[in-house]
C-alpha positions in Angstrom: -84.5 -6.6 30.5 -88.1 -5.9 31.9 -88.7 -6.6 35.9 -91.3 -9.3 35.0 -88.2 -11.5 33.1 -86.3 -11.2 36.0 -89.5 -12.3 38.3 -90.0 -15.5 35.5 -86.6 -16.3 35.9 -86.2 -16.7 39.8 -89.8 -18.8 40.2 -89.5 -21.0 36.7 -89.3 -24.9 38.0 -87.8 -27.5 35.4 -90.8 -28.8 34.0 -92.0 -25.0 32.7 -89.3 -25.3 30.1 -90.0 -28.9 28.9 -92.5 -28.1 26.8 -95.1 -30.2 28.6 -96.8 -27.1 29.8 -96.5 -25.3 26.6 -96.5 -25.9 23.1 -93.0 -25.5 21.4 -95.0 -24.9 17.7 -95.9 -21.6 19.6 -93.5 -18.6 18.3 -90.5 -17.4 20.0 -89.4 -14.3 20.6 -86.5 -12.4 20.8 -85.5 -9.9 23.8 -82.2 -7.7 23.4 -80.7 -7.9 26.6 -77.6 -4.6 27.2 -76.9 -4.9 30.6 -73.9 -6.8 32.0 -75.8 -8.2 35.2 -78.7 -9.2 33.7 -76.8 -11.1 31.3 -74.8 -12.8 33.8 -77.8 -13.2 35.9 -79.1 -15.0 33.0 -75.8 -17.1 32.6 -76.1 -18.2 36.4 -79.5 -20.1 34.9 -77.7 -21.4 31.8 -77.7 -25.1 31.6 -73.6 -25.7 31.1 -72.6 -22.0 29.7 -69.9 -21.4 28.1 -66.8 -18.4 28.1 -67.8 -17.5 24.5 -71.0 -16.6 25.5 -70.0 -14.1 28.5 -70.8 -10.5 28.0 -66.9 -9.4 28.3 -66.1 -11.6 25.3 -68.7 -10.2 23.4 -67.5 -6.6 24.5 -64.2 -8.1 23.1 -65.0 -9.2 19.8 -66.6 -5.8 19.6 -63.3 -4.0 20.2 -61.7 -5.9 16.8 -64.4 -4.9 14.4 -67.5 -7.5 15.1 -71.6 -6.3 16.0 -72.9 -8.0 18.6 -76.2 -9.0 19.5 -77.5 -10.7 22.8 -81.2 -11.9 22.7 -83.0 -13.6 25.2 -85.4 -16.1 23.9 -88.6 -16.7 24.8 -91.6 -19.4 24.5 -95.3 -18.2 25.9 -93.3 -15.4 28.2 -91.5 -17.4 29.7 -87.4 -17.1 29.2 -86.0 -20.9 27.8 -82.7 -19.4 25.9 -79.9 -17.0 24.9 -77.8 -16.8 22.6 -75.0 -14.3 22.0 -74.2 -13.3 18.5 -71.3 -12.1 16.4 -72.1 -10.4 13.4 -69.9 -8.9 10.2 -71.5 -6.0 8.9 -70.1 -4.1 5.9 -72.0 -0.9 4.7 -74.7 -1.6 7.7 -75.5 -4.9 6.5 -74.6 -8.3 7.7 -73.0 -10.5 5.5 -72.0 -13.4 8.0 -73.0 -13.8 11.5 -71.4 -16.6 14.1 -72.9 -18.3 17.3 -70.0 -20.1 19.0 -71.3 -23.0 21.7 -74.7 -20.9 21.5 -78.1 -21.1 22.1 -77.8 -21.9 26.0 -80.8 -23.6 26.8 -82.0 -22.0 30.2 -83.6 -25.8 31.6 -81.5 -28.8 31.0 -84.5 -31.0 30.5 -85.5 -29.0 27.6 -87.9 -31.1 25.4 -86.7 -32.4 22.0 -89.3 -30.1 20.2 -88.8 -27.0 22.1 -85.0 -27.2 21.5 -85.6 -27.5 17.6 -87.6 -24.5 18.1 -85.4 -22.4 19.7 -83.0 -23.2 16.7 -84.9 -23.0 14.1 -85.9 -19.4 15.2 -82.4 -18.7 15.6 -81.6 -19.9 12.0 -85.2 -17.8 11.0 -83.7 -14.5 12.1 -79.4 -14.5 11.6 -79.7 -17.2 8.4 -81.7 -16.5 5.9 -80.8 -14.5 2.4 -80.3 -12.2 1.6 -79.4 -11.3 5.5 -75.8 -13.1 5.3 -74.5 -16.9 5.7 -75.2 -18.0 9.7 -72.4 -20.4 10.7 -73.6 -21.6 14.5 -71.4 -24.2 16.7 -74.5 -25.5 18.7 -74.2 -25.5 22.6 -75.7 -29.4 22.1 -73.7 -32.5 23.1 -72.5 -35.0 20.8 -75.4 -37.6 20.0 -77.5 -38.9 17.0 -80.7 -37.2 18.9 -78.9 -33.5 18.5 -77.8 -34.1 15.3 -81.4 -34.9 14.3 -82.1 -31.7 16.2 -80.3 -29.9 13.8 -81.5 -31.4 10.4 -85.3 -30.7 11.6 -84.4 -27.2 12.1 -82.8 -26.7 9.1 -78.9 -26.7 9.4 -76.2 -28.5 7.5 -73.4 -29.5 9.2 -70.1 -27.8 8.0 -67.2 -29.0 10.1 -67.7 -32.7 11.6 -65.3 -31.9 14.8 -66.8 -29.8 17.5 -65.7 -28.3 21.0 -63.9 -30.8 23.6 -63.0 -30.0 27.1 -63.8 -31.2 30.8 -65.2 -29.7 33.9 -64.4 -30.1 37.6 -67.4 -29.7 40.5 -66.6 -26.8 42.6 -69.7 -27.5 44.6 -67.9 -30.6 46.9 -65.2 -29.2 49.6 -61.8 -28.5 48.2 -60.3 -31.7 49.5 -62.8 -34.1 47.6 -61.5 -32.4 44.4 -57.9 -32.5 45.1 -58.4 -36.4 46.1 -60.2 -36.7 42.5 -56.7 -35.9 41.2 -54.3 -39.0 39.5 -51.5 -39.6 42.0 -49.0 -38.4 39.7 -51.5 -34.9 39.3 -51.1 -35.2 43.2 -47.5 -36.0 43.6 -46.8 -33.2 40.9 -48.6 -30.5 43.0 -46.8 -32.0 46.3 -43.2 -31.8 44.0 -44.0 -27.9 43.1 -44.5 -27.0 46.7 -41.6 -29.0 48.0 -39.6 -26.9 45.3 -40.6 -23.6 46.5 -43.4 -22.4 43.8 -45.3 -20.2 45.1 -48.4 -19.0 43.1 -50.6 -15.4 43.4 -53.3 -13.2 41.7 -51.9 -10.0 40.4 -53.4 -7.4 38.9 -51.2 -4.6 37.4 -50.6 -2.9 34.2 -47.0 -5.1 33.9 -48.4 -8.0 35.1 -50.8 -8.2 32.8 -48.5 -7.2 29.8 -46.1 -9.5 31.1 -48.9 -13.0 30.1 -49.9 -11.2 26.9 -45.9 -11.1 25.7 -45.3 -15.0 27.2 -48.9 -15.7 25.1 -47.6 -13.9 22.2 -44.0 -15.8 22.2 -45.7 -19.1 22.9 -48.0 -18.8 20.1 -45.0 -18.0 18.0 -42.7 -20.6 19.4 -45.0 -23.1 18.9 -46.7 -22.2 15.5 -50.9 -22.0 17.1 -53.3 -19.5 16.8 -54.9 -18.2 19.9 -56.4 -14.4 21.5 -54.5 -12.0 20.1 -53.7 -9.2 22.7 -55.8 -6.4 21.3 -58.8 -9.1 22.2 -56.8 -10.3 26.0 -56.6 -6.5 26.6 -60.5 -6.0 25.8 -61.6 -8.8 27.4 -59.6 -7.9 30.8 -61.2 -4.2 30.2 -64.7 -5.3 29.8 -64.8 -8.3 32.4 -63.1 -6.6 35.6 -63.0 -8.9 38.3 -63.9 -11.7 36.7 -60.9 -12.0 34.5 -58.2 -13.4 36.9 -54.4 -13.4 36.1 -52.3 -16.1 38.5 -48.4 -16.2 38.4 -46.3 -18.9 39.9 -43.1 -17.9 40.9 -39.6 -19.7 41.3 -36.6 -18.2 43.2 -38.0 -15.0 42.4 -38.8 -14.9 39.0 -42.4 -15.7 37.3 -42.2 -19.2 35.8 -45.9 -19.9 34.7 -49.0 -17.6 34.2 -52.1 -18.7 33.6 -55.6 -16.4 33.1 -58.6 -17.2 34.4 -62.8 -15.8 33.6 -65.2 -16.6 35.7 -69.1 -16.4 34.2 -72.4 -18.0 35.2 -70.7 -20.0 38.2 -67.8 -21.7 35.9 -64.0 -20.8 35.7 -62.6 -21.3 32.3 -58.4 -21.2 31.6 -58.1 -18.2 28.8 -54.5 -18.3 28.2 -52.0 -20.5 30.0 -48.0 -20.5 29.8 -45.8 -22.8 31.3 -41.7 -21.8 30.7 -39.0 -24.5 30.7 -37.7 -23.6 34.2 -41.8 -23.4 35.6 -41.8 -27.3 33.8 -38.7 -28.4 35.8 -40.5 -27.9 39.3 -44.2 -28.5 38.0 -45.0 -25.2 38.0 -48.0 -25.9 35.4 -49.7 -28.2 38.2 -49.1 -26.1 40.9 -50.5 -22.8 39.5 -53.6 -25.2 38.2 -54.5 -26.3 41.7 -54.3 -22.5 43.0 -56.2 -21.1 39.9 -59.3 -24.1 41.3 -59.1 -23.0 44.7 -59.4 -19.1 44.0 -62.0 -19.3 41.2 -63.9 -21.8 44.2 -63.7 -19.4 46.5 -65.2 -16.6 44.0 -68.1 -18.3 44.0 -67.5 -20.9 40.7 -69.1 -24.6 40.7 -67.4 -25.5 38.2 -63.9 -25.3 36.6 -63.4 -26.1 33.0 -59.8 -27.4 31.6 -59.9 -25.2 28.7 -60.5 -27.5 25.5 -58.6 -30.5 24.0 -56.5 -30.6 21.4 -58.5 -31.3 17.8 -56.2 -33.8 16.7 -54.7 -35.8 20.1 -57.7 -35.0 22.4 -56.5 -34.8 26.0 -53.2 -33.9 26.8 -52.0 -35.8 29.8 -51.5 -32.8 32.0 -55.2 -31.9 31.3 -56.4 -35.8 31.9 -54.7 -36.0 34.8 -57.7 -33.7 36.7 -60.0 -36.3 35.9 -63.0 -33.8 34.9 -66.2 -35.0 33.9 -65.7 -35.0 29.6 -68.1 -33.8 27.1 -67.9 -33.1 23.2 -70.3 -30.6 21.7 -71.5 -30.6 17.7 -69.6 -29.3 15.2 -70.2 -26.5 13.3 -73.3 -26.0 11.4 -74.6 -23.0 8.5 -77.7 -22.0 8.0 -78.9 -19.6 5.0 
């Protein structure tokens, strides 16, 4: 990324991006962006980013066989999106390409036309044959207005039911969010403390070996797909110290893990296990509450829950934190 992006980025103001200084019928274009700290110094300008958009998971997804390709879009010079992109090549050439929770606008009063734009140039150049199929979960809440969005710029949806989760603000003092809490959230992290859990970061070879095995047997236990460790090992390798493993421990022993990445200000929860003894002393609550503090004190604003569950939406244990909801489109193709 050139010196003058980063100089458009620190002095753009709100209404730059709106599209009531430009003209969003103006073409976009398309800057690669290859450096990890520009691209989380882009992320830090996001409007809500997301943990399938950080450089490390790209970097991952590399590791197991997929191209990526991280652009920085922009209208009249000026920066207004990026997108990270996933593509299948076979022989050189793409035959599919995916954009999970992508574009990020980089203004959250983004005018309707401008956002169309920025779509339909992302459609323009990953979905049109004979370049591959472009199958893109939108980074746009759930409304009638973004779903119009998407028709103008030339999508059809695919799959109705899109991403679900909540956040928690990092930005008020740690007491405000643990008084945001249900009482029995509350009472549970009071219960797990009175027990003796203890939680801590960790950051060896076995530790880290240790959560991929628990993710591995919960997956299996419990018949779910999730990260496979090949991707948990990459994305550890390629995010350093923003990919934070916590354990709470119980009379000695490990009883709950939970891993933690930390990208454009927000904390998201990777992988989580609670075991049967960790559930007896609310081990799952306890380690929760620690993960918020230390990702706070990294620097986050913002910790999100880590999704719902398609079919039941919140789970109770995930409810009871009393985040701030939102539901994004569902997945859309382009060709």
């Amino acid at each position: 990324m050139s010196q003058s992006i980063h100089s458009h980025l620190s002095t753009i103001v709100p209404d730059q991006l709106t599209g009531t200084r430009s003209n969003p019928a103006d073409a976009l274009s398309f800057q690669a962006v290859t450096d990890p700290s520009q691209w989380e110094h882009l992320l830090e300008r996001a409007d809500r980013p997301h943990s399938v958009q950080a450089f490390g998971y790209g970097e991952a997804k590399a590791a197991t066989g997929w191209h990526v390709s991280r652009q920085l879009i922009t209208h009249g010079g000026r920066p207004v999106a990026m997108v990270q992109a996933l593509e299948k090549r076979i022989l050189g050439l793409r035959v599919v390409t995916r954009i999970n929770r992508g574009p990020m606008l980089l203004a959250p009063d983004a005018s309707a036309g401008l956002v169309t734009a920025v779509y339909r140039a992302v459609r323009n150049r990953w979905g049109r044959l004979p370049f591959g199929i472009l199958l893109l979960a939108p980074a746009l809440l759930e409304t009638p207005e973004n779903r119009e969005i998407m028709t103008r710029a030339g999508f059809r949806p695919r799959q109705s039911n899109g991403w679900g989760s909540a956040r928690l603000d990092l930005t008020q003092p740690v007491d405000a969010v643990f008084q945001g809490f249900e009482h029995s959230w509350r009472k549970a992290i009071r219960a797990a403390d009175k027990a003796g859990v203890t939680v801590r970061v960790v950051d060896s070879e076995a530790d880290h070996q240790w959560m991929i095995d628990r993710h591995l047997q919960n997956m299996a236990e419990k018949g779910f797909t999730g990260h496979d460790a090949e991707f948990l090992r990459g994305l550890r390798a390629s995010s350093g110290a923003s990919y934070v493993l916590l354990q709470a421990m119980h009379e000695g022993a490990p009883v709950a893990g939970l891993v933690m990445l930390k990208f454009g200000g927000v904390a998201d929860s990777i992988v989580a296990w609670f075991g049967d003894a960790g559930r007896k002393v609310k081990a799952g609550n306890a380690i929760t509450w620690a993960a918020i503090q230390e990702m706070q004190r990294r620097g986050c604003r913002s910790y999100d829950v880590g999704g719902i569950n398609s079919d039941k939406g919140f789970s109770s244990f995930k409810s009871g934190m009393n985040g701030t909801e939102y539901f994004l489109l569902g997945e859309y193709i382009g060709l």
